[in-house]
N, C-alpha and C positions, 0 to 999 in steps of 0.2 A: 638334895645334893645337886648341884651345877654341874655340868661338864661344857667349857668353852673349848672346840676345835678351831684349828685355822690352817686351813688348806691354801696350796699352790697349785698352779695347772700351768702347763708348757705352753699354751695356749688361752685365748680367751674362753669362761665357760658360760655354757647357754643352757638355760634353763629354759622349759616354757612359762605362762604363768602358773600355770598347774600342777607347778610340781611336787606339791605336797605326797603324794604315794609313792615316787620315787625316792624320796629321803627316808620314809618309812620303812620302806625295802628293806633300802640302804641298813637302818640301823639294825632291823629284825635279822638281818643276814651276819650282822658284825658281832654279836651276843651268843652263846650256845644255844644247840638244839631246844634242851630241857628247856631253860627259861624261856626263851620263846613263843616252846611252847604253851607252857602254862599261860603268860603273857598272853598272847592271840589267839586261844581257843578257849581259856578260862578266866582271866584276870580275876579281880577281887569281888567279890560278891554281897551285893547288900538286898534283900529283896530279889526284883527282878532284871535289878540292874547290875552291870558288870562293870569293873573299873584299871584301865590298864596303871594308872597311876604316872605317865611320862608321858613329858611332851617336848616339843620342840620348837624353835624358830623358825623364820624365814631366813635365807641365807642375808648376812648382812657383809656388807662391805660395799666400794665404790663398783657403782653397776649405769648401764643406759640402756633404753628400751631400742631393743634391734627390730625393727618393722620388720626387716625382707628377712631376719629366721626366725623371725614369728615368737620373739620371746625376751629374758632380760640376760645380757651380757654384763657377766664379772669378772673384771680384773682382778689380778691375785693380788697380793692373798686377801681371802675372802675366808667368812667365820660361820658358823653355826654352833648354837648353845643348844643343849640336849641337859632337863631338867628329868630328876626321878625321886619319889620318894624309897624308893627301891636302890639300897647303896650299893648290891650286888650287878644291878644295871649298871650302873655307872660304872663301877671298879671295871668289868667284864668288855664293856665297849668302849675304856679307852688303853688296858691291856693288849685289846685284840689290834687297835686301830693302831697304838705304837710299834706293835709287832709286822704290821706288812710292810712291806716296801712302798706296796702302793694300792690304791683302791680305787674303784670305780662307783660314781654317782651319774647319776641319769645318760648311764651310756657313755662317760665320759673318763679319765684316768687321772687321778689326780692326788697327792703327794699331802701327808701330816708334818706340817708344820711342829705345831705343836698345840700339847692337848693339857689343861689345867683343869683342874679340878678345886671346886671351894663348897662353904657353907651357905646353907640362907642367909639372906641380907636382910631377914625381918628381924629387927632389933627394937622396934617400938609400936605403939597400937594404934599408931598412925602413919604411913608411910605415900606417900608420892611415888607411882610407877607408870613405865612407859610399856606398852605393850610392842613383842616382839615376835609374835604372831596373834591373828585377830582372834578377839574374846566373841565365841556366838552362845547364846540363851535360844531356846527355841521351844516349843510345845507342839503336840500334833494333835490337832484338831477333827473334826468328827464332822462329815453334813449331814444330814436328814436321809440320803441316800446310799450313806453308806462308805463313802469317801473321802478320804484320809489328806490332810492338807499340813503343812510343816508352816508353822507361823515363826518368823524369828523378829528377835527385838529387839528395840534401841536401846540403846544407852540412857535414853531420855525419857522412858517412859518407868515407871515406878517397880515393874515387873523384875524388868534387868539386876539389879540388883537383887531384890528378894529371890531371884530364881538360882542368883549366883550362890548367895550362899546357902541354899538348901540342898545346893551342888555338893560344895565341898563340904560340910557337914554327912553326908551320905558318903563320900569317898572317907571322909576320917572313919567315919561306922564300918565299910568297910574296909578297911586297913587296920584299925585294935578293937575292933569289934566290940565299942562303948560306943555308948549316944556321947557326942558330945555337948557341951554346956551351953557354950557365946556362938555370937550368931558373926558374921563380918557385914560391912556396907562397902559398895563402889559408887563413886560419886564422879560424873565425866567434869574433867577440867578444861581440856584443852582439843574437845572433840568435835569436827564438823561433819556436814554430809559427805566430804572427801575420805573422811575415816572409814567410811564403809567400804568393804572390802567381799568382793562375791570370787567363792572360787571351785573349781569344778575338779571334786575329788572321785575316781571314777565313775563318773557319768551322773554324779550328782551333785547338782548346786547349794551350796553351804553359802551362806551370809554372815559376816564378821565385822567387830570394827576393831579399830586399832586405836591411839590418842594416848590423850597422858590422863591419870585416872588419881582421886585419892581412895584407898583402900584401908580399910579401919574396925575394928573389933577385935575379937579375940585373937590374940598372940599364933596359938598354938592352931586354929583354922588359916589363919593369914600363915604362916608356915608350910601348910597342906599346898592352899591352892599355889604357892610360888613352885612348890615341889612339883606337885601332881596338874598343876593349869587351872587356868580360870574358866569357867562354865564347862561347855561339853565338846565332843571331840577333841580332846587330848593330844590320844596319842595318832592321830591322823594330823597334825602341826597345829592345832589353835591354843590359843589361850596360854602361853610363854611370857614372860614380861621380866623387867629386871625394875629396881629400885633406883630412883635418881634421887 
């Protein structure tokens, strides 16, 4: 399930480029206690791995890079899409977000426009998407010393993709707790070394790309990952996209 916000501010709002943990806040704080907490101490469980299942965008709307406050400036109204395979999220944070007057995002005051809600847009087992936060694959690596190293990857190397959907494939296990069947592929269309996208989510460097992708396989994983995100860190903002 979708949920597109669109916000106003009295003023221009300033982000820095790092603001992915403040949006997070943002939403963690706009949902009840209980879900949350399960959310951010427990998520879904497959193995060893945990899965929050939401993710988010980058704010989108007309913006320009402000040098002298060190960040990117949005005119209003400006939008953010919050995707969950979790409909209780969704219903819950845009309940709460209709209900204030007004709320605050990275330090700032700012006013709901309006908040809609829709279905998946996966209607075929091939689809054309643009990414609306970056998609990162990554593995960690081992030296001989003992030394632990975060490799991330392109688009372009053959990994990416296999490693996507053994992604979502484990987030579908856990969420109905069945193995699922079909596997999906990502294939970069429209991607260059500009798509790469590095961003510092508290004090640590994540590597992302953005572009326009064809995504294809199974119906019912290509549903997941639009819900739950593409590759890893989710619900820290990566891996958002919408269908063109």
């Amino acid at each position: 399930m979708r949920l597109l916000l669109e916000f106003n501010s009295d003023k221009d709002f300033i982000v820095s480029n790092d603001y992915n943990y403040q949006v997070q806040g943002f939403l963690y704080k706009a949902i009840s206690p209980k879900l949350a907490h399960i959310l951010h101490d427990r998520g879904f469980q497959v193995g060893k791995r945990s899965f929050k299942l939401f993710t988010f965008s980058r704010f989108l709307g007309d913006y320009k890079i402000d040098k002298a406050a060190g960040g990117i400036r949005f005119s209003s109204p400006f939008r953010l899409v919050v995707n969950s395979v979790l409909n209780e999220f969704i219903e819950e944070l845009a309940e709460e977000l209709l209900r204030r007057e007004a709320s605050v995002i990275a330090g700032q005051r700012v006013s709901l426009v309006s908040a809609e809600v829709a279905g998946s847009d996966i209607e075929n087992d091939e689809v054309r998407i643009r990414m609306l936060s970056p998609a990162t694959i990554y593995s960690t690596l081992s030296h001989p010393d003992g030394r632990k190293r975060t490799y991330y990857y392109s688009p372009f190397e053959n990994e990416f993709s296999h490693l996507v959907s053994e992604n979502v494939r484990k987030k579908f296990k856990a969420y109905y707790n069945k193995t699922p069947r079909g596997h999906i592929g990502l294939t970069p269309l429209k991607v260059s070394p500009g798509n790469q996208k590095i961003v510092l989510y508290k004090g640590t460097v994540i590597k992302g790309w953005t572009g326009i992708y064809e995504l294809s396989g199974d119906r019912e994983l290509m549903k997941m990952a639009y819900d739950a995100g593409l590759g890893g860190k989710n619900s820290q903002g990566f891996g958002c996209f919408e269908v063109i």
